[in-house]
N, C-alpha and C positions, 0 to 999 in steps of 0.2 A: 880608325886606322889612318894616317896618316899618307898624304901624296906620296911620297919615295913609296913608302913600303908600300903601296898600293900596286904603284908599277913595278918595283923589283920582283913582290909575289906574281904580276903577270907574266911579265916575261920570263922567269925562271919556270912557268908552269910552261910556257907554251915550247924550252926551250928541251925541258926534260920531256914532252912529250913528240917530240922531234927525235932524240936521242936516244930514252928506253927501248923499243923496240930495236935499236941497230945492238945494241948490247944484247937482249936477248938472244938475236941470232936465228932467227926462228924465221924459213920463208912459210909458215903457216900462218896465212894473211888471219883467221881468228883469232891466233894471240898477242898479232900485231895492236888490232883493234882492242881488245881488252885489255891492253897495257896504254894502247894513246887515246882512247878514246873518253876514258873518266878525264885523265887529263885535261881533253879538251874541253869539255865540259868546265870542270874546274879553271880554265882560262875565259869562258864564255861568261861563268856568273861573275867572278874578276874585272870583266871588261865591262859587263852591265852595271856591277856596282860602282868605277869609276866614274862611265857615263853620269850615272845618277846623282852622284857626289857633289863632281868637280867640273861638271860639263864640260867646255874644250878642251880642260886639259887633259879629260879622260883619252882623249885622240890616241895618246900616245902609247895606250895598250893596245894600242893594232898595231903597231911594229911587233908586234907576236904574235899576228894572224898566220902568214905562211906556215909559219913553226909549230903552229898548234895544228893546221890541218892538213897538214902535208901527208901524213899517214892515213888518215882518213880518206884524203881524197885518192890517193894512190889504190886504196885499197877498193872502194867502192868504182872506182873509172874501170880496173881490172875485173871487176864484178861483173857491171854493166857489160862488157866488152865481148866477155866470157860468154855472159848465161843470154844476151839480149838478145845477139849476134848471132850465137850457137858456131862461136870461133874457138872453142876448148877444144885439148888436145887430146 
């Protein structure tokens, strides 16, 4: 696989996995996760294979860190917050 497509497959992974869940619509944080969280994933082994590849140039699959875990963390910080805390309503 080549550089470009290396990175355009990242960032388009991290960026639908940012966005799928706003299109499902769905405030059930479990479907949020099972829609961004293979995602994530799929941007994580992306970002590893770059790494390995291309080394510094692989850097630039983190410009689609926030984007791949935004959902995730959103959703686990609310978890935490919820059940740690015992602040659910």
């Amino acid at each position: 696989m080549s550089f470009r497509l290396t990175i355009i497959l990242a960032l388009t992974t991290a960026g639908m996995s940012c966005v799928f869940p706003r299109i499902v619509g769905s405030i059930d944080y479990g479907s949020v996760l099972f829609v961004s969280l293979p995602l994530s994933l799929l941007w994580l082994i992306l970002a590893i294979y770059a790494f390995a590849k291309y080394r510094k140039r692989g850097l630039w699959t983190l410009l689609g860190l926030p984007l791949a875990l935004y959902w995730p963390y959103i959703t686990f910080a609310l978890y935490y917050e919820c059940y740690a805390h015992h602040n659910c309503l």
